[in-house]
C-alpha angles and dihedrals in degrees: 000000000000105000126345120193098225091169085069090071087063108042094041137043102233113227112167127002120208132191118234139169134229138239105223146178121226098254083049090067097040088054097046080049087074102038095254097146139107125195100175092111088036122130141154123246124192105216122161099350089309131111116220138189117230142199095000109147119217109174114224129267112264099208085041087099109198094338102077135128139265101261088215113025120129122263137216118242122206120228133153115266088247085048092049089043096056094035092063100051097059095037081056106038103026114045097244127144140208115246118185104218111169133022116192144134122270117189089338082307117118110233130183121202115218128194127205104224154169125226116247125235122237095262105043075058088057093041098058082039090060077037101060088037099062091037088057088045092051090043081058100051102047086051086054093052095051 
């Protein structure tokens, strides 16, 4: 696991999660190599045909001299053409969005993992907060009753 967007859990209700891999350049790598990624801005965008991941920020590689990367360009994901095609109808007709939740290797292969998803309201935000809450006091009380 490089970088996982674990904000995205609270501001989306996650539907359906997709792999995808990345177009990269070599310092990209080298610095994902070292963990050096944030995905909290991050977002996917359907143009051409293409999905596109914008916004992710990989900081450049520090022993990569003048050749080094642009920390926050947008980068190519790779899908298959059924999975773009069924990603963009529901991007365009039914108000989903494309939320990068994980970034990891794969077979020495960097993988991001997207979700299609649909922003909370303020109070489903409240209500898995009181969720989570009375979840955590019943885990207590059972552990002070062993």
């Amino acid at each position: 696991m490089i970088a996982e967007n674990r904000r995205a859990r609270h501001e989306y209700h996650l539907l359906d999660r997709l792999e995808a891999g990345l177009v990269l350049t070599g310092t990209e790598v080298k610095s994902l190599r070292e963990g050096q990624a944030n995905l909290q801005r991050a977002y996917g965008d359907v143009r051409d045909g293409e999905v596109w991941l914008v916004g992710a920020h990989i900081a450049p590689y520090d022993k990569g001299g003048t050749a080094s990367h642009d920390p926050g360009r947008d980068r190519k994901l790779l899908l298959h053409r059924g999975q773009i095609a069924s990603l963009i109808g529901k991007v365009k007709e039914r108000g989903f969005t494309l939320v990068p939740t994980k970034l990891y290797f794969k077979d020495g292969r960097a993988k991001v993992e997207i979700a299609l998803a649909r922003g909370k309201e303020q109070h489903d935000k409240r209500r898995d907060i009181a969720r989570r809450d009375a979840e955590r006091q019943i885990e207590r009380a059972l552990k002070a009753r062993r």
